[in-house]
Backbone as XML, in Angstrom:
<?xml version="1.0"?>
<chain id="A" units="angstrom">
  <residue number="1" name="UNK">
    <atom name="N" x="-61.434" y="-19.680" z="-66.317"/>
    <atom name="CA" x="-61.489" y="-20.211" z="-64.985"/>
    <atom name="C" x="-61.347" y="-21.715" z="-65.045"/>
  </residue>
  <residue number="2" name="UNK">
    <atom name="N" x="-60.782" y="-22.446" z="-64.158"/>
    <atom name="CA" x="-60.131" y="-23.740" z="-64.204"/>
    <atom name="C" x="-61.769" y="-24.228" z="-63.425"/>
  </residue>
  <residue number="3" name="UNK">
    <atom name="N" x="-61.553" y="-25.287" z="-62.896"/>
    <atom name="CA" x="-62.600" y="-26.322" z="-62.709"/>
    <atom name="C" x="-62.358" y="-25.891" z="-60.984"/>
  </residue>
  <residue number="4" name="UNK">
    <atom name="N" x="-61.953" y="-26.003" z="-60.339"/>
    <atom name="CA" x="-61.724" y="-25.694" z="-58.887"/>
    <atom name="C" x="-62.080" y="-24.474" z="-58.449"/>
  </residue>
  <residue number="5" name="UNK">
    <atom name="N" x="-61.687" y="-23.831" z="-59.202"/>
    <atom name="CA" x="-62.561" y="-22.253" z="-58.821"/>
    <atom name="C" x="-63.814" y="-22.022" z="-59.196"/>
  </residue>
  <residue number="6" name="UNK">
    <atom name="N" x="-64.532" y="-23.246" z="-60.062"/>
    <atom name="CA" x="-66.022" y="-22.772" z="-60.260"/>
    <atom name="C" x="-66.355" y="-23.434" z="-58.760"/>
  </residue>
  <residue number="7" name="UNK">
    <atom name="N" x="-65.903" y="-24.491" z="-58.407"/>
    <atom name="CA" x="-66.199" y="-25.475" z="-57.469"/>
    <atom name="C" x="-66.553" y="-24.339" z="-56.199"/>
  </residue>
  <residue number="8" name="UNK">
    <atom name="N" x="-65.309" y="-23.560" z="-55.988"/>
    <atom name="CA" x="-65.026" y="-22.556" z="-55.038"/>
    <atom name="C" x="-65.980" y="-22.014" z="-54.753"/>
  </residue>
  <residue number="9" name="UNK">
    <atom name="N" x="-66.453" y="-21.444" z="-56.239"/>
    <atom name="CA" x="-67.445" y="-20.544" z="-55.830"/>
    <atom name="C" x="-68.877" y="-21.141" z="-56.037"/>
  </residue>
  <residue number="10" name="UNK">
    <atom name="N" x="-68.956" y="-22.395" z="-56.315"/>
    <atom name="CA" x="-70.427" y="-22.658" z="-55.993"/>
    <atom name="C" x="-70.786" y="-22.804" z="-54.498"/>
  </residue>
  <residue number="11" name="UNK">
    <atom name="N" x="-69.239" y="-23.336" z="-54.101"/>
    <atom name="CA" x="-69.934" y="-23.726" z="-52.468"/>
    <atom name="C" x="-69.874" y="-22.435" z="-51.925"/>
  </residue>
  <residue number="12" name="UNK">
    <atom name="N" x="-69.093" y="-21.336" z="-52.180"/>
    <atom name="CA" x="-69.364" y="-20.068" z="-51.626"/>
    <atom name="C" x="-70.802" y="-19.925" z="-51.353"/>
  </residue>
  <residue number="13" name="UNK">
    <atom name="N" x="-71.357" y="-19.936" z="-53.078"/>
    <atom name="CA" x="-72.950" y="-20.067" z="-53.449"/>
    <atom name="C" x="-73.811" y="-20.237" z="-52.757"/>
  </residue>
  <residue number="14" name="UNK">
    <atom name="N" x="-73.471" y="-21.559" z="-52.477"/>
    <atom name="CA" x="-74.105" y="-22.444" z="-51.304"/>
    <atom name="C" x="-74.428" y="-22.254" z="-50.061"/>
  </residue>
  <residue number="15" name="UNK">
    <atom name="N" x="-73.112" y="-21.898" z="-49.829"/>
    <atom name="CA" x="-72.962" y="-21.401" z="-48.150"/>
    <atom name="C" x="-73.638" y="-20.042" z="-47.949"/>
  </residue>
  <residue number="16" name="UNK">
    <atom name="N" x="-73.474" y="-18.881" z="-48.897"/>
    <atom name="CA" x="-74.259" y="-17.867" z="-48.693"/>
    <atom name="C" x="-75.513" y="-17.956" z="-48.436"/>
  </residue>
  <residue number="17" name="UNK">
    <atom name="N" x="-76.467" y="-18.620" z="-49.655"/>
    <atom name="CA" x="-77.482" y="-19.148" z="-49.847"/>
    <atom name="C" x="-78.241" y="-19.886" z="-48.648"/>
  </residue>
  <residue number="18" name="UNK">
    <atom name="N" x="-77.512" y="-20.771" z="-48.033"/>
    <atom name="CA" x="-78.000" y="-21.371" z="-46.349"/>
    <atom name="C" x="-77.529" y="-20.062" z="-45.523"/>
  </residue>
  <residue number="19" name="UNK">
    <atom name="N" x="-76.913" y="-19.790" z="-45.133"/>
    <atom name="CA" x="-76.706" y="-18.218" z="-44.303"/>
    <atom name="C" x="-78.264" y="-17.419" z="-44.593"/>
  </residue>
  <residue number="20" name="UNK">
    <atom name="N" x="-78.414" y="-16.493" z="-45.740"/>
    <atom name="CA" x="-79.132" y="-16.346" z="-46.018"/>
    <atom name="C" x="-80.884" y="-17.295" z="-45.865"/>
  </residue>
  <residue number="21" name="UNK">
    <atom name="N" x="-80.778" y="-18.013" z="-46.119"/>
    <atom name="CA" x="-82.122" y="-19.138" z="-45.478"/>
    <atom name="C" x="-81.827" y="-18.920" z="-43.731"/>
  </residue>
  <residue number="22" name="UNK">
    <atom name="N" x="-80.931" y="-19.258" z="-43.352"/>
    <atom name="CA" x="-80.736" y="-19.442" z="-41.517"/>
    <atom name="C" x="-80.997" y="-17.597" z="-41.131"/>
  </residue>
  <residue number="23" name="UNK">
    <atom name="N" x="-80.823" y="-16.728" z="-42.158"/>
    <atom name="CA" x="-81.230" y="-15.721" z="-41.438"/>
    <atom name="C" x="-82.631" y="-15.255" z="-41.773"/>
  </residue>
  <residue number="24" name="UNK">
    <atom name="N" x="-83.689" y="-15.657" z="-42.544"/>
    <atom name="CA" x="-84.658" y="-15.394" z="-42.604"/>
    <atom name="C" x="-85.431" y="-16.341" z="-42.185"/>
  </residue>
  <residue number="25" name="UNK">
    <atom name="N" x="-85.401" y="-16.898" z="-41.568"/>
    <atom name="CA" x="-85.829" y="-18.261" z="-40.655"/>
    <atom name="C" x="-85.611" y="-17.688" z="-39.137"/>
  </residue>
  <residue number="26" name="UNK">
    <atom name="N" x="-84.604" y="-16.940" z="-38.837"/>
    <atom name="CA" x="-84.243" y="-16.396" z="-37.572"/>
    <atom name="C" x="-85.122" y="-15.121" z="-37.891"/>
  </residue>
  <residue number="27" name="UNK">
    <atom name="N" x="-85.299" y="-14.474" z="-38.803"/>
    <atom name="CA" x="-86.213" y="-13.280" z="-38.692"/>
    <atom name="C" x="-87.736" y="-13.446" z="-38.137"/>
  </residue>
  <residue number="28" name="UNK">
    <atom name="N" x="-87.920" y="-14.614" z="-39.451"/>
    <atom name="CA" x="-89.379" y="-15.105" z="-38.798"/>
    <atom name="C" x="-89.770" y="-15.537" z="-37.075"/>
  </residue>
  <residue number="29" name="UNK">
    <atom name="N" x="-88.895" y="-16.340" z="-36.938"/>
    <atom name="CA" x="-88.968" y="-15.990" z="-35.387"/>
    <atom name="C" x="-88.689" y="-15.801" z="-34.329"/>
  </residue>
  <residue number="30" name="UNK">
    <atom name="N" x="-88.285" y="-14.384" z="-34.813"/>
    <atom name="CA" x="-88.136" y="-13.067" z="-34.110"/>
    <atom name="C" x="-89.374" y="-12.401" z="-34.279"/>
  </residue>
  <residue number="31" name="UNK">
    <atom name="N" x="-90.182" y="-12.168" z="-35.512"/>
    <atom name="CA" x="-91.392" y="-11.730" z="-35.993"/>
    <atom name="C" x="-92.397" y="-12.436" z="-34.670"/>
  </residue>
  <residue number="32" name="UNK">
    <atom name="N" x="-92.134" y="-13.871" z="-34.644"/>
    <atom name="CA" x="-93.422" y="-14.896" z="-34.225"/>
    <atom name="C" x="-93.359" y="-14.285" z="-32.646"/>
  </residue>
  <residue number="33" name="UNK">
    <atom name="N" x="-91.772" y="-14.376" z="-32.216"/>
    <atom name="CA" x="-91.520" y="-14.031" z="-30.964"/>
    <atom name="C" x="-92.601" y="-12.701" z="-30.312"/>
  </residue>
  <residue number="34" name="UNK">
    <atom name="N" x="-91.864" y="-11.606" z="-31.198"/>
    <atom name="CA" x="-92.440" y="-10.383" z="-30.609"/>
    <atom name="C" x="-94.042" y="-10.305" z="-30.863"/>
  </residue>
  <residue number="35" name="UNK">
    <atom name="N" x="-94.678" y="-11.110" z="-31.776"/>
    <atom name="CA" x="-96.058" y="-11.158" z="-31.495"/>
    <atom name="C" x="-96.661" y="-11.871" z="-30.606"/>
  </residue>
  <residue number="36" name="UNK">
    <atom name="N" x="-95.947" y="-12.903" z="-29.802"/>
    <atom name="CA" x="-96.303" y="-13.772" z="-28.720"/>
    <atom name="C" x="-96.126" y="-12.637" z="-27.662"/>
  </residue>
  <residue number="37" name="UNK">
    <atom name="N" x="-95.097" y="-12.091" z="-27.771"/>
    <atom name="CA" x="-95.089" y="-11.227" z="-26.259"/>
    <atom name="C" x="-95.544" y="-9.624" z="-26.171"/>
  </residue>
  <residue number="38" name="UNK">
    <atom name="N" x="-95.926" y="-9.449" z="-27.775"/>
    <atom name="CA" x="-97.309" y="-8.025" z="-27.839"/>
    <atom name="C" x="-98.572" y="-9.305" z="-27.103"/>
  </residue>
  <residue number="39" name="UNK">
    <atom name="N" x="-98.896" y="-10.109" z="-27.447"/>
    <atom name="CA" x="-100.075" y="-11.193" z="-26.696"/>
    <atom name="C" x="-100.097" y="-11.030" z="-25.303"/>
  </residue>
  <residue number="40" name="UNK">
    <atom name="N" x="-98.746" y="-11.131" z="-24.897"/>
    <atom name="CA" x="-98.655" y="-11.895" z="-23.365"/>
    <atom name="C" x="-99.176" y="-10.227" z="-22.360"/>
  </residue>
  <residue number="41" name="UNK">
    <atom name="N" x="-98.574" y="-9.363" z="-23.371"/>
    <atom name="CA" x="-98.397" y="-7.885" z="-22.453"/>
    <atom name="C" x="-99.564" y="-7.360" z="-22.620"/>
  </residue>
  <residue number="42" name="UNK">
    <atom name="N" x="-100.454" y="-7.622" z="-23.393"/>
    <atom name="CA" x="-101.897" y="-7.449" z="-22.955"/>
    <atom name="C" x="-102.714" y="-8.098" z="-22.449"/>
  </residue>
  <residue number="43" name="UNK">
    <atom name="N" x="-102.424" y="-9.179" z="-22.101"/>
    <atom name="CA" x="-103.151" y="-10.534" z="-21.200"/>
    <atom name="C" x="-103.014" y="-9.846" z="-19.878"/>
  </residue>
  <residue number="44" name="UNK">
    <atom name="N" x="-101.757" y="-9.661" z="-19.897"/>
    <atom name="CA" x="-100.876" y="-9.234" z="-18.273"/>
    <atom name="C" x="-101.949" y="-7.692" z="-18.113"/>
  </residue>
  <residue number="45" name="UNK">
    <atom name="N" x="-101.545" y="-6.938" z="-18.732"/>
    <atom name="CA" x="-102.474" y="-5.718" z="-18.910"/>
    <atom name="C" x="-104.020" y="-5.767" z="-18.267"/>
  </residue>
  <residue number="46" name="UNK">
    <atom name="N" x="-104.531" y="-6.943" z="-19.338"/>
    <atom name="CA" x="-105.593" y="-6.831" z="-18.713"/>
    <atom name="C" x="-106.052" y="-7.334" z="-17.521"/>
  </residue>
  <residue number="47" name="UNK">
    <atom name="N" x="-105.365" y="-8.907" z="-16.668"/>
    <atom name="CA" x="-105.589" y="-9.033" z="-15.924"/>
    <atom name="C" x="-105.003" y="-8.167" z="-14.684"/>
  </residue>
  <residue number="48" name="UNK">
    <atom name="N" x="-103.847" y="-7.171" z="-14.516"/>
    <atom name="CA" x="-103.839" y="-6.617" z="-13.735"/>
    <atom name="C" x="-104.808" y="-6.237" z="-12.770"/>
  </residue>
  <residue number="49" name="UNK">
    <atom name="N" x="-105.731" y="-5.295" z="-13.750"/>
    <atom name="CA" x="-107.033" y="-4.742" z="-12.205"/>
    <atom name="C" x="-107.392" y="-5.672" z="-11.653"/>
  </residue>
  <residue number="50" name="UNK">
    <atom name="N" x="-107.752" y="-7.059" z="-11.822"/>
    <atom name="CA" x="-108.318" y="-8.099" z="-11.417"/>
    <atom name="C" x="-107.414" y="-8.183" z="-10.387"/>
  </residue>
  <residue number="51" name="UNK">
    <atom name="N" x="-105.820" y="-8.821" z="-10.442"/>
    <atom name="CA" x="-104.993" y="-8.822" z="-9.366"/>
    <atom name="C" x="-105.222" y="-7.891" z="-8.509"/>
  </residue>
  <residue number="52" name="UNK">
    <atom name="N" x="-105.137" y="-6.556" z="-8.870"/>
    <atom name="CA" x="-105.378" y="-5.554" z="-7.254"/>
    <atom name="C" x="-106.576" y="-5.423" z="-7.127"/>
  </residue>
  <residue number="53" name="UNK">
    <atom name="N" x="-107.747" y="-5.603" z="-7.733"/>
    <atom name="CA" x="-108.692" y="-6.353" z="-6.665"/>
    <atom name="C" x="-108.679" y="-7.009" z="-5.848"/>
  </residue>
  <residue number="54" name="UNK">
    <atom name="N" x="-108.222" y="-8.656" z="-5.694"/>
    <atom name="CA" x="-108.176" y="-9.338" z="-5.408"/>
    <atom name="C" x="-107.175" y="-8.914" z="-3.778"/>
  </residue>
  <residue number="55" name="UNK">
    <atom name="N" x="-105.777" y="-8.498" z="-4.255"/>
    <atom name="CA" x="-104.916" y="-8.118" z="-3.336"/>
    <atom name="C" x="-105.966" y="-6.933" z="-2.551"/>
  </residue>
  <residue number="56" name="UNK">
    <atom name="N" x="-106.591" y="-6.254" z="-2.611"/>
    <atom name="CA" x="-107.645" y="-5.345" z="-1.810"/>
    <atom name="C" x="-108.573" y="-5.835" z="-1.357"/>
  </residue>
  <residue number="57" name="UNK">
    <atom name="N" x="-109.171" y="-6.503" z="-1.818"/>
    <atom name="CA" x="-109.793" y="-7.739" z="-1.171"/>
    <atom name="C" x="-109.262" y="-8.550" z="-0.073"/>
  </residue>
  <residue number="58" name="UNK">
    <atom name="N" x="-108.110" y="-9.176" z="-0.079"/>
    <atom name="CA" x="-107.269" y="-9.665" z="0.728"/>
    <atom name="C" x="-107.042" y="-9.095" z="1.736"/>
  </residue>
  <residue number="59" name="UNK">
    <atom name="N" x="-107.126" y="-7.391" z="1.590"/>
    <atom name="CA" x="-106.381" y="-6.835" z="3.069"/>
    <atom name="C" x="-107.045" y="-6.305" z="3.378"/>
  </residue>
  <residue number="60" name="UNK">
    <atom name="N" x="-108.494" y="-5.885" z="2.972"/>
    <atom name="CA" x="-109.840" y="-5.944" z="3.092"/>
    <atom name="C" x="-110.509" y="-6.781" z="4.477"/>
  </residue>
  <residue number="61" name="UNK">
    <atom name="N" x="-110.086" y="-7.967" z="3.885"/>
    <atom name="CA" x="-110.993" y="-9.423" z="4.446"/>
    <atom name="C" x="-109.669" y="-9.865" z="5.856"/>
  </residue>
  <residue number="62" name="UNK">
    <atom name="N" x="-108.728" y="-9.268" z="6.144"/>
    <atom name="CA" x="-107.568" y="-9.434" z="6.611"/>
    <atom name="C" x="-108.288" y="-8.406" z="7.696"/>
  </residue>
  <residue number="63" name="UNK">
    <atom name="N" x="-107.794" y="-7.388" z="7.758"/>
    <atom name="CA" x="-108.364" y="-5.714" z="8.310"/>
    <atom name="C" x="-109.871" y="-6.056" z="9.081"/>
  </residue>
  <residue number="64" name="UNK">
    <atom name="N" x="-110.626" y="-6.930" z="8.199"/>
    <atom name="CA" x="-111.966" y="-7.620" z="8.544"/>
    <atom name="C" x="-111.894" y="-8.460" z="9.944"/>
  </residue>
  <residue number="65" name="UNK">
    <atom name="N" x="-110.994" y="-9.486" z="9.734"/>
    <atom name="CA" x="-110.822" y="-10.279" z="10.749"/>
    <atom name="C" x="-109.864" y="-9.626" z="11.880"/>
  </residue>
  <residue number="66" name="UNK">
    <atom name="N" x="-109.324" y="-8.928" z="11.710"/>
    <atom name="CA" x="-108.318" y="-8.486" z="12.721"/>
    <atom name="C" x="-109.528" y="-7.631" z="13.736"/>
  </residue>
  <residue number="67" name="UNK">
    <atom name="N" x="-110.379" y="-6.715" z="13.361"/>
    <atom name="CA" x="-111.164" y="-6.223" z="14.236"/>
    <atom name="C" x="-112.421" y="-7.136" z="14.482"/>
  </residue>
  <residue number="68" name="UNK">
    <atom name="N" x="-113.109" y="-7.897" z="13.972"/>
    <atom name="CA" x="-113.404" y="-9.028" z="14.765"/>
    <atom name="C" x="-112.744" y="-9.550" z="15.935"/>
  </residue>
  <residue number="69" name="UNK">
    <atom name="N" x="-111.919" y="-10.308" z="15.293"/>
    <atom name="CA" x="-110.741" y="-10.443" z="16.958"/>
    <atom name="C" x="-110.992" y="-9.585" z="17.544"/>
  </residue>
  <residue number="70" name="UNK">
    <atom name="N" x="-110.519" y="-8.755" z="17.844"/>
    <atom name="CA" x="-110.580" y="-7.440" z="18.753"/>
    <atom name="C" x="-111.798" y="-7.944" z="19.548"/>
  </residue>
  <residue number="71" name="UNK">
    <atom name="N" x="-112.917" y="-7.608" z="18.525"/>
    <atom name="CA" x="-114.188" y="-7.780" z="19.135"/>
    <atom name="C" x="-114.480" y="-8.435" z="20.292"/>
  </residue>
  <residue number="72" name="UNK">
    <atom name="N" x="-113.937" y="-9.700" z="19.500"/>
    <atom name="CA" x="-114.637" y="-11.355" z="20.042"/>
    <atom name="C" x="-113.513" y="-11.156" z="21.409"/>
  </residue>
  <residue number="73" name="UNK">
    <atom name="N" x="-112.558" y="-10.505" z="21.307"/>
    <atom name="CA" x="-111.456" y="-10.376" z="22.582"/>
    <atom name="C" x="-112.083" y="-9.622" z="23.899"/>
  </residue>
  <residue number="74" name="UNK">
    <atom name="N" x="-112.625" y="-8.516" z="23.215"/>
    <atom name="CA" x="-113.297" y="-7.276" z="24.150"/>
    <atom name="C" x="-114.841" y="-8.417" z="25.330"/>
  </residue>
  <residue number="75" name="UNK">
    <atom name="N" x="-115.183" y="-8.998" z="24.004"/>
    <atom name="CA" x="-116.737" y="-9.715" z="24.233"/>
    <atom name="C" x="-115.897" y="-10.533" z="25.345"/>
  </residue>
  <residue number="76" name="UNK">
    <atom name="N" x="-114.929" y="-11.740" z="25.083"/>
    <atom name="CA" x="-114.624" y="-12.455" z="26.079"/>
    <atom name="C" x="-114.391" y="-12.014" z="27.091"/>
  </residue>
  <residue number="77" name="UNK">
    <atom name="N" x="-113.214" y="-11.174" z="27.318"/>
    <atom name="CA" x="-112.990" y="-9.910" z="28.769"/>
    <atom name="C" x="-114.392" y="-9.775" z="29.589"/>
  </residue>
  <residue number="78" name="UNK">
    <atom name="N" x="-115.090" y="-9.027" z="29.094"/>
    <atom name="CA" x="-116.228" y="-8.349" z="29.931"/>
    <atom name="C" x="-117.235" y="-9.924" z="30.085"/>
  </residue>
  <residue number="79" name="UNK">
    <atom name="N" x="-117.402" y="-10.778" z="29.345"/>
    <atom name="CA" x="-118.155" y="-11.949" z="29.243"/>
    <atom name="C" x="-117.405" y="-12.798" z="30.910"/>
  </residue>
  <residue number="80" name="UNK">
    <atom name="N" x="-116.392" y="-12.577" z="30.833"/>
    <atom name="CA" x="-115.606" y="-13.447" z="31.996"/>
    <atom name="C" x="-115.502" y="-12.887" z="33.562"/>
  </residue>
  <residue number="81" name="UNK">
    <atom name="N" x="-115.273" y="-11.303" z="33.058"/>
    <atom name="CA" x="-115.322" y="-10.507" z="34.098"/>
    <atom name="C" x="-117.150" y="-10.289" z="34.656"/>
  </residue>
  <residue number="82" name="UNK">
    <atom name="N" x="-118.146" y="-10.840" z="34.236"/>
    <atom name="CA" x="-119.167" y="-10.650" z="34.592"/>
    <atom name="C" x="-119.143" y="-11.871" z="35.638"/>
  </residue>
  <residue number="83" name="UNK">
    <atom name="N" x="-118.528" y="-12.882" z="34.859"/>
    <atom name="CA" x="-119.463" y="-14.297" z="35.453"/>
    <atom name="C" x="-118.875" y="-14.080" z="37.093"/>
  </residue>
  <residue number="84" name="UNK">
    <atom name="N" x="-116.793" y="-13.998" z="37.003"/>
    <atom name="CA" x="-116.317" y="-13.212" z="37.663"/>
    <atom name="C" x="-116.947" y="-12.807" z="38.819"/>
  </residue>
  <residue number="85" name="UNK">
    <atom name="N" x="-117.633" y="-11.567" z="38.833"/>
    <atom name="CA" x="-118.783" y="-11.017" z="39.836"/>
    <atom name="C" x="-119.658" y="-11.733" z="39.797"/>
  </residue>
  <residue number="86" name="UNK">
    <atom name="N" x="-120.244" y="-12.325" z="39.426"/>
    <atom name="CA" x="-121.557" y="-13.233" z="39.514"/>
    <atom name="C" x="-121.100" y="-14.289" z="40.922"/>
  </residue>
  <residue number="87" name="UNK">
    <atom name="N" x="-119.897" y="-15.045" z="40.415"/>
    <atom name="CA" x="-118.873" y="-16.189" z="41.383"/>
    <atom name="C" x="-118.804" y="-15.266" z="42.815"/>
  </residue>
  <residue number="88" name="UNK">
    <atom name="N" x="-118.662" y="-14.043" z="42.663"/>
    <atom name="CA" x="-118.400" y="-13.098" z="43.914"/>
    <atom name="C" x="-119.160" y="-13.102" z="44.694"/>
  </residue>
  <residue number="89" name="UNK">
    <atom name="N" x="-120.359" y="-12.698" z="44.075"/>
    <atom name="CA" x="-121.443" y="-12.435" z="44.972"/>
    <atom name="C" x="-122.133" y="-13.191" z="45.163"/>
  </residue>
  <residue number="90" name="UNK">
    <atom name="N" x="-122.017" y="-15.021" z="44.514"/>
    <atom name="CA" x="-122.345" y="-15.600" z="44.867"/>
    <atom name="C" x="-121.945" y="-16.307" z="46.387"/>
  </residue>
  <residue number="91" name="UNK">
    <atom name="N" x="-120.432" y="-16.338" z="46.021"/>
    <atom name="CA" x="-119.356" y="-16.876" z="46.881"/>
    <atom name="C" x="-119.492" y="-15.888" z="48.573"/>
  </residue>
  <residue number="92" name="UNK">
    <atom name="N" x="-120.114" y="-15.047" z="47.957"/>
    <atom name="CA" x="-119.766" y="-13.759" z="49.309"/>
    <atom name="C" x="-120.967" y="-13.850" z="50.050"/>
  </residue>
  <residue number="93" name="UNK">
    <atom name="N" x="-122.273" y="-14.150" z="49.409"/>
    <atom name="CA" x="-123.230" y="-14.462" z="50.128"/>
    <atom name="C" x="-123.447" y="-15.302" z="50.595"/>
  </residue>
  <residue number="94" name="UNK">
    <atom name="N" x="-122.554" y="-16.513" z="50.156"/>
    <atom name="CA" x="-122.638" y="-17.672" z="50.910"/>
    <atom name="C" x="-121.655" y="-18.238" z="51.899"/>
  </residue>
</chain>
């Protein structure tokens, strides 16, 4: 073998050799990756119930106030319609 073809093939060498490094460097994180997001999917996991609590809670406390209103609506009506007659029979007797 002449001098140029060892050359050839060292940088072949070489180049394999970094390929090889750039792909086990890309393995690792791929490794690091998928253990960050086994992490994330049980974080998520667990806080779920908490979220639909919370969202039940919400329409809970929503559902809550809506018949209040109602209430406080019904209370004003008859509260107005009293005084209403009160003004009447005041007004009428006098």
């Amino acid at each position: 073998m002449d001098e140029g073809s060892l050359r050839a093939e060292d940088k072949a060498a070489t180049s394999r050799a970094a390929v090889h490094q750039r792909m086990d460097q890309l393995v690792d994180r791929v490794g690091d990756l998928e253990a960050s997001v086994s992490t994330i999917d049980s974080n998520v996991a667990e806080m779920k119930p908490v979220t639909d609590d919370v969202k039940r809670w919400k329409l809970m406390g929503i559902g809550a106030l809506g018949v209040t209103g109602i209430a406080a609506m019904a209370l004003g009506v008859s509260f107005a319609e009293a005084i209403r007659r009160i003004v009447f029979v005041i007004i009428g007797k006098g």
